[in-house]
PDB file of N, CA, C and O in Angstrom:
ATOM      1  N   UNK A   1      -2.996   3.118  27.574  1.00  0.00           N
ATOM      2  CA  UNK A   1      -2.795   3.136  26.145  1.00  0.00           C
ATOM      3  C   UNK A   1      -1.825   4.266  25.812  1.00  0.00           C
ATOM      4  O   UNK A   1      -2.004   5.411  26.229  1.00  0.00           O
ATOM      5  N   UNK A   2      -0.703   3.880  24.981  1.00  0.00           N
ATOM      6  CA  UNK A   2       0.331   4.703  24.752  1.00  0.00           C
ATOM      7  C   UNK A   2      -0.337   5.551  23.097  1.00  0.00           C
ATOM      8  O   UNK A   2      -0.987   4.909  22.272  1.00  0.00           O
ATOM      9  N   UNK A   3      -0.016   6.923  22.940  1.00  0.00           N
ATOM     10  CA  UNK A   3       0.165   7.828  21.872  1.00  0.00           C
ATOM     11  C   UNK A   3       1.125   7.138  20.537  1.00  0.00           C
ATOM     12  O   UNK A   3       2.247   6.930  20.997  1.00  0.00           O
ATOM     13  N   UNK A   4       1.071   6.761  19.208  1.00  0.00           N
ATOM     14  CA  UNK A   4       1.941   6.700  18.525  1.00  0.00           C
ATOM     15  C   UNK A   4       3.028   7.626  18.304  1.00  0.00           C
ATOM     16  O   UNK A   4       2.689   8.783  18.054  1.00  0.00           O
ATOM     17  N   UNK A   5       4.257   7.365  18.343  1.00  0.00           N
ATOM     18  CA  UNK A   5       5.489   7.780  18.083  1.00  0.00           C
ATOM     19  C   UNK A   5       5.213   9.202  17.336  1.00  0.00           C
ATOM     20  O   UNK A   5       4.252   9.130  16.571  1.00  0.00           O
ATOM     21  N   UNK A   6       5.864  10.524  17.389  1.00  0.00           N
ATOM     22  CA  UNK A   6       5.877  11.593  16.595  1.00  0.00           C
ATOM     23  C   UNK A   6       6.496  11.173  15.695  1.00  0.00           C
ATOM     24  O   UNK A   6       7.344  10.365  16.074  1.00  0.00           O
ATOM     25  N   UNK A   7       6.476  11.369  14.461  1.00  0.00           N
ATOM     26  CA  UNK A   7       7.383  11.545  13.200  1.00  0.00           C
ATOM     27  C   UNK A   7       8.433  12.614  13.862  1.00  0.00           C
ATOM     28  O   UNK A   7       8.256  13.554  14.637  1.00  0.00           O
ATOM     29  N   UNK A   8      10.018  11.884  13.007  1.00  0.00           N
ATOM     30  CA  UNK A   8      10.901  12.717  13.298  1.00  0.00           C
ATOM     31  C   UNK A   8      11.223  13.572  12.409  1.00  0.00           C
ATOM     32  O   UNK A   8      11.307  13.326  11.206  1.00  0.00           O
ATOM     33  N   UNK A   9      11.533  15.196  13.216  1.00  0.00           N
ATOM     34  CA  UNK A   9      11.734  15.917  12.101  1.00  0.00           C
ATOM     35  C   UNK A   9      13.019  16.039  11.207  1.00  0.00           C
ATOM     36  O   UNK A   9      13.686  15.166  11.762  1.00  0.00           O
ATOM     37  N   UNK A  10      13.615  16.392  10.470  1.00  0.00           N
ATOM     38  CA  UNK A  10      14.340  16.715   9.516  1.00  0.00           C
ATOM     39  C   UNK A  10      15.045  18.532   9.736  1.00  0.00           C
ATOM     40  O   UNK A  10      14.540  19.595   9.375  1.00  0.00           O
ATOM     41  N   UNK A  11      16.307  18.276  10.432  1.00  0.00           N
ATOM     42  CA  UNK A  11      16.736  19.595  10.780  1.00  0.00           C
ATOM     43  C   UNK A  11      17.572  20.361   9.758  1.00  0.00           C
ATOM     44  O   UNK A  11      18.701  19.933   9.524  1.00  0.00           O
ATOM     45  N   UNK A  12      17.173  21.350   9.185  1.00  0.00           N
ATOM     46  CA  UNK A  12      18.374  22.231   8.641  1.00  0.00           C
ATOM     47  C   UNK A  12      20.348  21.842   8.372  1.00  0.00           C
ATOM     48  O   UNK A  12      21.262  21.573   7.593  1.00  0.00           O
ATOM     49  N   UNK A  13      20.032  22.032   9.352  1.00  0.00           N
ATOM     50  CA  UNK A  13      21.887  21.745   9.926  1.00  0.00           C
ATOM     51  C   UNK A  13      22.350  20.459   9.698  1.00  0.00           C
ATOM     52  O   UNK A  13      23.509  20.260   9.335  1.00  0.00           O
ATOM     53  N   UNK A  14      21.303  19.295   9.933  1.00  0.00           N
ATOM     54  CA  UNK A  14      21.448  18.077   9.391  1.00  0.00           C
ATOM     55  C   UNK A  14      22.668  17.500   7.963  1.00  0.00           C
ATOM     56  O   UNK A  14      22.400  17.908   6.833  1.00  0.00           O
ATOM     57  N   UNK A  15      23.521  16.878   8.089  1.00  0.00           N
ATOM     58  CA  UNK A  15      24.570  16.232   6.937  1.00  0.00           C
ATOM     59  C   UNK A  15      23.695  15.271   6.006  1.00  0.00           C
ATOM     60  O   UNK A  15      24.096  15.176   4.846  1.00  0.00           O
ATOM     61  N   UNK A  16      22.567  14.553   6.354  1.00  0.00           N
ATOM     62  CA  UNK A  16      21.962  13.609   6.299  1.00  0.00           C
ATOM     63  C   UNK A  16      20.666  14.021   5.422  1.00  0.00           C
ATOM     64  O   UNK A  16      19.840  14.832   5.841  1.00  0.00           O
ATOM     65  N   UNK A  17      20.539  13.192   3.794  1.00  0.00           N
ATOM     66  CA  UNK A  17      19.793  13.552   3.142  1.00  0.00           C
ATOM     67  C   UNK A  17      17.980  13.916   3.691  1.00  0.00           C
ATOM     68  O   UNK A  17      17.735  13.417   4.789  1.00  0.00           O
ATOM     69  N   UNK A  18      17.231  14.405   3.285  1.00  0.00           N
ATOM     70  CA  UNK A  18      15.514  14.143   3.897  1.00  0.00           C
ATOM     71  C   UNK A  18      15.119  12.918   3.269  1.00  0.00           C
ATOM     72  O   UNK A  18      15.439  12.353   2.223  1.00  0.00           O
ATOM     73  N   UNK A  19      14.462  12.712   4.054  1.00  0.00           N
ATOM     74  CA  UNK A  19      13.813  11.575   4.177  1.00  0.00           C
ATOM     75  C   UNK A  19      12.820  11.414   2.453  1.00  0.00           C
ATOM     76  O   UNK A  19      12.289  12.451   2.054  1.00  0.00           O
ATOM     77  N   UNK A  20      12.730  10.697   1.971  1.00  0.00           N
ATOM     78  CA  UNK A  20      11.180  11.062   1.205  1.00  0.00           C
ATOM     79  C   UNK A  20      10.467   9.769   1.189  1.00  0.00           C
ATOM     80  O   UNK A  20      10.794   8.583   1.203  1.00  0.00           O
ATOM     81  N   UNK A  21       9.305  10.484   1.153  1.00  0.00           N
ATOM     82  CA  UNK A  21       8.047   9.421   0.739  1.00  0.00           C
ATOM     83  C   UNK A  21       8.265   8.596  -0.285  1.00  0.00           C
ATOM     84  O   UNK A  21       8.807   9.117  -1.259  1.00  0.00           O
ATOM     85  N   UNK A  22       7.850   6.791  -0.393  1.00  0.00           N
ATOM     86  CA  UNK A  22       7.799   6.458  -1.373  1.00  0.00           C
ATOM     87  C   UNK A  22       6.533   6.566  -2.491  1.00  0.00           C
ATOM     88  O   UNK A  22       5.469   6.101  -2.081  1.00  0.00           O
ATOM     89  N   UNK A  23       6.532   6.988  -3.516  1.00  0.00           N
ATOM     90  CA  UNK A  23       5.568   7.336  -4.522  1.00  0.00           C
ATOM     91  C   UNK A  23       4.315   6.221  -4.376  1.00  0.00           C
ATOM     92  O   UNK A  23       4.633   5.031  -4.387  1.00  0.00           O
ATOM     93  N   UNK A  24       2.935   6.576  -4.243  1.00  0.00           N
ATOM     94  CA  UNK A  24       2.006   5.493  -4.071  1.00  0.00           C
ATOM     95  C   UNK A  24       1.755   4.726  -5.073  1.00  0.00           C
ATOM     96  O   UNK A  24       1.935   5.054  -6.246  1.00  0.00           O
ATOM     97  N   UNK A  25       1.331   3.672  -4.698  1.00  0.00           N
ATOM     98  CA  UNK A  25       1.233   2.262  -5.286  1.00  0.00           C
ATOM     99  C   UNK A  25      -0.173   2.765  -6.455  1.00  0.00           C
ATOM    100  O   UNK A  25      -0.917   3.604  -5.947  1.00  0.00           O
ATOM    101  N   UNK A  26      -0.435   2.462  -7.454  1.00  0.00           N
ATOM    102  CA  UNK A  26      -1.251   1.884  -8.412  1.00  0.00           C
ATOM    103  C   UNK A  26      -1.766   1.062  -8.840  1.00  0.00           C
ATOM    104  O   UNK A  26      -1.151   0.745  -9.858  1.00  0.00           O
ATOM    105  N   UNK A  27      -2.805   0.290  -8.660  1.00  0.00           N
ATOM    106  CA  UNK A  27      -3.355  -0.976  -9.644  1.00  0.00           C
ATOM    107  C   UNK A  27      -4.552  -0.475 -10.359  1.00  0.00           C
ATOM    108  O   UNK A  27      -5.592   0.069  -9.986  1.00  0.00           O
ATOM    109  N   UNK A  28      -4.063  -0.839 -11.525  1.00  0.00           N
ATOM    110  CA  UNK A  28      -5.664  -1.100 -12.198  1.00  0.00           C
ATOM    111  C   UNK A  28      -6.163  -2.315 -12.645  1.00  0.00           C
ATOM    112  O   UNK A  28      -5.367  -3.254 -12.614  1.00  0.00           O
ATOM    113  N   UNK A  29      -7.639  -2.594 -13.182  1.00  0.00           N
ATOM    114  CA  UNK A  29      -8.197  -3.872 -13.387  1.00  0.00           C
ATOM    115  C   UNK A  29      -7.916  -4.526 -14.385  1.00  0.00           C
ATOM    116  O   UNK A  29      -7.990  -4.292 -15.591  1.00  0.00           O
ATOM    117  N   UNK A  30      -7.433  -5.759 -13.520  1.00  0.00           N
ATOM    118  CA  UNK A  30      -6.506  -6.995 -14.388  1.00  0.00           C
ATOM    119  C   UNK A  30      -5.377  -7.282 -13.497  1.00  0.00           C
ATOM    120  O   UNK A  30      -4.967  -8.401 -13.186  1.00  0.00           O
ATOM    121  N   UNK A  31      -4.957  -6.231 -13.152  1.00  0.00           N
ATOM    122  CA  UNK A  31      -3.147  -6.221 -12.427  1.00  0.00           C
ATOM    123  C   UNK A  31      -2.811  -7.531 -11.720  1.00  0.00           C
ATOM    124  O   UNK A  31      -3.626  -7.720 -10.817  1.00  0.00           O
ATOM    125  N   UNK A  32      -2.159  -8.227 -11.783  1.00  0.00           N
ATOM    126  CA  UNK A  32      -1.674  -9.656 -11.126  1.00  0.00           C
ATOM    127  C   UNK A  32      -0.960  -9.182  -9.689  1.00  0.00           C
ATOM    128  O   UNK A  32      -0.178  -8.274  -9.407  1.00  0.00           O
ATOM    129  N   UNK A  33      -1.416  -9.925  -9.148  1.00  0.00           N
ATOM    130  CA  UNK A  33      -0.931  -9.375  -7.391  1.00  0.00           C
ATOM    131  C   UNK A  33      -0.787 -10.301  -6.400  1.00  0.00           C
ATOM    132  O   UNK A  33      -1.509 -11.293  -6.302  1.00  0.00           O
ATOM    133  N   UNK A  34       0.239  -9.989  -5.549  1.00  0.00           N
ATOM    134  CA  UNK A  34       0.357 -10.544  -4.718  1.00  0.00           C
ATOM    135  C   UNK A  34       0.392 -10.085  -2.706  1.00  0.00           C
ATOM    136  O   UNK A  34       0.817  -8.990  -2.338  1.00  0.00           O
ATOM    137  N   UNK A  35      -0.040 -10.972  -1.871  1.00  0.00           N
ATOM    138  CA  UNK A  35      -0.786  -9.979  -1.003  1.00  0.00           C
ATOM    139  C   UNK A  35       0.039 -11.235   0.545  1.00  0.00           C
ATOM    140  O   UNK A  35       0.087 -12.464   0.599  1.00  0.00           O
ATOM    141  N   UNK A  36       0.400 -10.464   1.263  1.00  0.00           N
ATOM    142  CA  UNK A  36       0.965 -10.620   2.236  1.00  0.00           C
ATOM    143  C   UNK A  36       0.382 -12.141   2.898  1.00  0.00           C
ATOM    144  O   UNK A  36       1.085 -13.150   2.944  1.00  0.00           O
ATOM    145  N   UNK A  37      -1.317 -12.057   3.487  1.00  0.00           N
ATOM    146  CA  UNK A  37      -1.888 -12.537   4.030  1.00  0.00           C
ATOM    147  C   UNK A  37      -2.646 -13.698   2.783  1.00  0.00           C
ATOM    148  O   UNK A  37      -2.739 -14.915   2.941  1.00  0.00           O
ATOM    149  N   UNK A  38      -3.024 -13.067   1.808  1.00  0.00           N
ATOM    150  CA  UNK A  38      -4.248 -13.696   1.072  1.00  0.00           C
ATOM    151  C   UNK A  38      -3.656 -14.440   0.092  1.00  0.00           C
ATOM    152  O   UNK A  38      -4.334 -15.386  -0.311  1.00  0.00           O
ATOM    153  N   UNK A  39      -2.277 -14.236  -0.547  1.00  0.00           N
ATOM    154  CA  UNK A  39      -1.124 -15.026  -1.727  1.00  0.00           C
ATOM    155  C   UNK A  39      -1.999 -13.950  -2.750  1.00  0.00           C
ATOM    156  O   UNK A  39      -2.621 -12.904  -2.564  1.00  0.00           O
ATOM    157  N   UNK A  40      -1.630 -14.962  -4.136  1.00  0.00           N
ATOM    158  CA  UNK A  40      -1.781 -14.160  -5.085  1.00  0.00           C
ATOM    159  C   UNK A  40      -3.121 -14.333  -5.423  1.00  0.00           C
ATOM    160  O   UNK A  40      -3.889 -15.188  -4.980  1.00  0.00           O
ATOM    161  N   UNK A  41      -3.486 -12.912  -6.750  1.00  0.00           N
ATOM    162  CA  UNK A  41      -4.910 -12.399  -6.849  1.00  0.00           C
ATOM    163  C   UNK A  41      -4.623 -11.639  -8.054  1.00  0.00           C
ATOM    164  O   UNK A  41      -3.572 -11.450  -8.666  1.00  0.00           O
ATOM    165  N   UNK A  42      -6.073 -11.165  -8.285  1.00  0.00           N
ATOM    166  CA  UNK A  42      -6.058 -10.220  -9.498  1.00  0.00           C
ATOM    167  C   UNK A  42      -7.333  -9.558  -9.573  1.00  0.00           C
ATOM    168  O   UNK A  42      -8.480  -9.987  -9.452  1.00  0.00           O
ATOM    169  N   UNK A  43      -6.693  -7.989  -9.887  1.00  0.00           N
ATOM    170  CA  UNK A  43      -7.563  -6.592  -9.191  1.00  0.00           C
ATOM    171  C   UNK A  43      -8.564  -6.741  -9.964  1.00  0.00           C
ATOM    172  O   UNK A  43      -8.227  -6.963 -11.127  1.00  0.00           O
ATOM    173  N   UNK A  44      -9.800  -6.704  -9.758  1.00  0.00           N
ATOM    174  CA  UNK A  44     -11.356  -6.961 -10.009  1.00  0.00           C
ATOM    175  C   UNK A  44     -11.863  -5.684 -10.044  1.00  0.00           C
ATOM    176  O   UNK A  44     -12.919  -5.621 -10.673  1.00  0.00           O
ATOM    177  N   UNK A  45     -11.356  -4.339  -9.449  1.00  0.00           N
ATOM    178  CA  UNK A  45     -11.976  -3.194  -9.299  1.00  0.00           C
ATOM    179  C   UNK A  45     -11.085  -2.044  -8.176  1.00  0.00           C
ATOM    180  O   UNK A  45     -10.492  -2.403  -7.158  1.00  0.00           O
ATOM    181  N   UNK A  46     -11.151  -1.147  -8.497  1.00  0.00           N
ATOM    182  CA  UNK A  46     -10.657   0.426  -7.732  1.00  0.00           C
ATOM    183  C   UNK A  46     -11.381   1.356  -7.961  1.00  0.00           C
ATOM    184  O   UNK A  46     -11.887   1.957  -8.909  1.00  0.00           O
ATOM    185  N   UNK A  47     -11.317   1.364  -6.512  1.00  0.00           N
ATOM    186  CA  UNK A  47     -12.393   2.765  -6.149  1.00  0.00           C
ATOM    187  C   UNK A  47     -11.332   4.073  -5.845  1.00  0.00           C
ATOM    188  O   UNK A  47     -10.856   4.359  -4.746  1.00  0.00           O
ATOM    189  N   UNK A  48     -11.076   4.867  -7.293  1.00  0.00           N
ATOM    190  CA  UNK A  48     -10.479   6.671  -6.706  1.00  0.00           C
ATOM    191  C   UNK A  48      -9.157   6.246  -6.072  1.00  0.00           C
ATOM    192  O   UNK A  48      -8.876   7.257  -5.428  1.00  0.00           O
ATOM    193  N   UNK A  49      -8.274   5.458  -5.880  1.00  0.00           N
ATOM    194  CA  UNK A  49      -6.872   5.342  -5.098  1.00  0.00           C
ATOM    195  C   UNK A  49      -7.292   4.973  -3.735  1.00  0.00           C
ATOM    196  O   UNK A  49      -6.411   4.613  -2.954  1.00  0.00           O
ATOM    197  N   UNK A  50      -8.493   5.012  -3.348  1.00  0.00           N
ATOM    198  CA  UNK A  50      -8.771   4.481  -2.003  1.00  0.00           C
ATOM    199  C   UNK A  50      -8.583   3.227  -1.468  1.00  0.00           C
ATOM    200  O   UNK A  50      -8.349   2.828  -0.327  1.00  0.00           O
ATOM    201  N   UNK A  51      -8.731   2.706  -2.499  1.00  0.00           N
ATOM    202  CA  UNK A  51      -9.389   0.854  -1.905  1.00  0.00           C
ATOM    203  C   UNK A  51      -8.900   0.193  -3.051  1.00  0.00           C
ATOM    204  O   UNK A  51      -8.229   0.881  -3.821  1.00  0.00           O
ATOM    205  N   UNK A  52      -9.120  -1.176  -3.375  1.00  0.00           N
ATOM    206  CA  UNK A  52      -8.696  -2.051  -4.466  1.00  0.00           C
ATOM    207  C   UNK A  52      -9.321  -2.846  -4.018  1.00  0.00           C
ATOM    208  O   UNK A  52      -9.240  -2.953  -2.794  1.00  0.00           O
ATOM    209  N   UNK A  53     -10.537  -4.091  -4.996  1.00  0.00           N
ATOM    210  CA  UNK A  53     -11.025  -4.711  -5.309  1.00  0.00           C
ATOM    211  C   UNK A  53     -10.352  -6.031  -5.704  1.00  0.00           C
ATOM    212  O   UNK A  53     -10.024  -6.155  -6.884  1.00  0.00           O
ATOM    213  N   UNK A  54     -10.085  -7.141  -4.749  1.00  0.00           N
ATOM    214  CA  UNK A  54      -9.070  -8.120  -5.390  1.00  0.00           C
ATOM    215  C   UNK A  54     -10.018  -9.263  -5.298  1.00  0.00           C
ATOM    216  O   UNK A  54     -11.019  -9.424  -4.599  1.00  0.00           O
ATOM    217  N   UNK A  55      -9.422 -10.035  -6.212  1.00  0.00           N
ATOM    218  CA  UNK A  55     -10.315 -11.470  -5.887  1.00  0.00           C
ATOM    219  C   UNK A  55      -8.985 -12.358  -5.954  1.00  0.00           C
ATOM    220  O   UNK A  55      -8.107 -12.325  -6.817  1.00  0.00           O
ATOM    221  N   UNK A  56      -9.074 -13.180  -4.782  1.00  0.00           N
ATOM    222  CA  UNK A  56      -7.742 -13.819  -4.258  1.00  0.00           C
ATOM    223  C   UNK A  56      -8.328 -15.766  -4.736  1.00  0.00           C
ATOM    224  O   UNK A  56      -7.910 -16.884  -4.433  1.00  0.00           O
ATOM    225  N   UNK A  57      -9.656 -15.139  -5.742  1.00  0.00           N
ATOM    226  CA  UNK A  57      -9.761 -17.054  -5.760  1.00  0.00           C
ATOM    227  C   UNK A  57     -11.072 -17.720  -4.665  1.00  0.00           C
ATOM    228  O   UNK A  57     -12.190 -18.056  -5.056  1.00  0.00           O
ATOM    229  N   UNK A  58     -10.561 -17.788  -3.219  1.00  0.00           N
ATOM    230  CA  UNK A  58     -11.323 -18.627  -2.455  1.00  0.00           C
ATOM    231  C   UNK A  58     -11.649 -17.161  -2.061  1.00  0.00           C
ATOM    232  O   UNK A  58     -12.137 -17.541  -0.997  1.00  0.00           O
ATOM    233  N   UNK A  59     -11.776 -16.035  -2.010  1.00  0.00           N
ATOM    234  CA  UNK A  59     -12.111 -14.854  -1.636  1.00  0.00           C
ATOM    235  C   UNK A  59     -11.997 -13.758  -2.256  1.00  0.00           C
ATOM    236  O   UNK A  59     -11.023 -13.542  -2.977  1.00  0.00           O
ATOM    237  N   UNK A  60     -13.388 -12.511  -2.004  1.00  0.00           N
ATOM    238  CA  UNK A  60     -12.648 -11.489  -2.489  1.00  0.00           C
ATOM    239  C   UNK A  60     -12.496 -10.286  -1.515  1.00  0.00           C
ATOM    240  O   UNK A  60     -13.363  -9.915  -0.723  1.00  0.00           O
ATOM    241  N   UNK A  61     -11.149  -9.676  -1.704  1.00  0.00           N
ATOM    242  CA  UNK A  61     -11.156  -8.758  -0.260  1.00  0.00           C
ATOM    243  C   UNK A  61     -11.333  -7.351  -0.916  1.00  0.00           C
ATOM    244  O   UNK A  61     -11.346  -7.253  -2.143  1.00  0.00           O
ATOM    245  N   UNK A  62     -11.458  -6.348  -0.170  1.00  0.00           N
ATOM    246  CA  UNK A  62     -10.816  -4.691  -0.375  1.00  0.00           C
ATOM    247  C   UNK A  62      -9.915  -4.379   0.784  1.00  0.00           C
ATOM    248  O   UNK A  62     -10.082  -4.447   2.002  1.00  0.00           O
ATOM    249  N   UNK A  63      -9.178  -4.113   0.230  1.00  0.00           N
ATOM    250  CA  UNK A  63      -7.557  -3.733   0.492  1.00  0.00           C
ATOM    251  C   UNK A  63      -7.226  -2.414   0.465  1.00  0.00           C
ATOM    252  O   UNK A  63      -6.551  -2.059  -0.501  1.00  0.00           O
ATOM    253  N   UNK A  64      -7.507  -1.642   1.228  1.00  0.00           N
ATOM    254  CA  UNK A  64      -7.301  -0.198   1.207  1.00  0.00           C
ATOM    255  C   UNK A  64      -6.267   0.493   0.824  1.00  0.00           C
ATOM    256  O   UNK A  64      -5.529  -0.272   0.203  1.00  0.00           O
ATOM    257  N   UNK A  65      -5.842   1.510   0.869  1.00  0.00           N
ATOM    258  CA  UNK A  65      -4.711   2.064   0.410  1.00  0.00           C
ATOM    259  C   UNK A  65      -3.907   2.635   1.938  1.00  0.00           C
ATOM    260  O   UNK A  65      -4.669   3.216   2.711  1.00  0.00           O
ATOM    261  N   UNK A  66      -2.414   2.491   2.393  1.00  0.00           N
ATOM    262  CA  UNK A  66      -1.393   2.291   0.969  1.00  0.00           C
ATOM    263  C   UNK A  66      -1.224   1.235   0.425  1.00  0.00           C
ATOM    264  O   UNK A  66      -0.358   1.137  -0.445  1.00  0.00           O
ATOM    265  N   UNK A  67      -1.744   0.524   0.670  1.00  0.00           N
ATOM    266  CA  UNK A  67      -1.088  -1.161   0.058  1.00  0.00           C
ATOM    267  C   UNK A  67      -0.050  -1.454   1.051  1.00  0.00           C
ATOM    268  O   UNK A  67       0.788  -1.955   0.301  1.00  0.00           O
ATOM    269  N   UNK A  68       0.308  -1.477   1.848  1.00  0.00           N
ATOM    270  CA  UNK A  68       1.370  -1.962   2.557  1.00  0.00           C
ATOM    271  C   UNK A  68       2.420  -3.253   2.120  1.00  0.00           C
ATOM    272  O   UNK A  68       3.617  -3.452   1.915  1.00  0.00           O
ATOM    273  N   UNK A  69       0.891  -4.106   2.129  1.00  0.00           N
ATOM    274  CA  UNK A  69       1.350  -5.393   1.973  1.00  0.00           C
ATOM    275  C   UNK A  69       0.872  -6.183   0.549  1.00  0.00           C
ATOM    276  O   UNK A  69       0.664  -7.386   0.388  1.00  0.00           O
ATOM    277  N   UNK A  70       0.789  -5.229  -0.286  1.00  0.00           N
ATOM    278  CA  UNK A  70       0.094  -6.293  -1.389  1.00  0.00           C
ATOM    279  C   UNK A  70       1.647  -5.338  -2.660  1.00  0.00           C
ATOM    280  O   UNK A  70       2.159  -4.250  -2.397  1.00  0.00           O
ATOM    281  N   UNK A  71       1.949  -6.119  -3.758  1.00  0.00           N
ATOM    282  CA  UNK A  71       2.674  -5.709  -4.935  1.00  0.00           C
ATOM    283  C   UNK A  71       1.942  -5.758  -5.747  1.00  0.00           C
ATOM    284  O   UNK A  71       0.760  -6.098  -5.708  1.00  0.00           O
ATOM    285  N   UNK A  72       2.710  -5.341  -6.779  1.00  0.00           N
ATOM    286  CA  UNK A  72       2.210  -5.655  -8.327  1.00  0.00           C
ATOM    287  C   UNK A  72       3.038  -6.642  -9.002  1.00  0.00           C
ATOM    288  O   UNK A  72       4.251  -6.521  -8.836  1.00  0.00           O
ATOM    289  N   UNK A  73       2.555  -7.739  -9.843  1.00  0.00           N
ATOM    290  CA  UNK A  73       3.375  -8.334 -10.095  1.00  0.00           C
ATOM    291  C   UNK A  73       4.026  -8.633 -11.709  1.00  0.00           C
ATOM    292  O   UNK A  73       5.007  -9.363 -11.854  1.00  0.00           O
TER     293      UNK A  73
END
């Protein structure tokens, strides 16, 4: 079993802007969504930025945070 990749660092001397994080995702209840695996849904509940509460219809999942794969729509 291989170690995941180090993050690369960001040198001083570098020409090349830093990198930045993209700002985290938000839903609150109601939000219309759409989700990689499950299609579209609509947020039923959030727990603290942790998790999200979706009900996709024939299911309901929690979807943790970052959201990778789910938008807002």
């Amino acid at each position: 079993m291989t170690k995941p990749a180090a993050p690369k660092r960001h040198l001083p001397s570098s020409p090349f802007k830093v990198p930045t994080e993209p700002p985290p995702k938000h839903f609150a209840v109601g939000d219309q969504v759409t989700h990689d695996v499950y299609g579209l849904g609509r947020v039923i509940g959030v727990e603290d930025g942790t998790a999200t509460l979706v009900d996709f219809g024939s299911a309901r999942e929690r979807i943790l945070s970052p959201y990778a794969k789910m938008t807002k729509l």
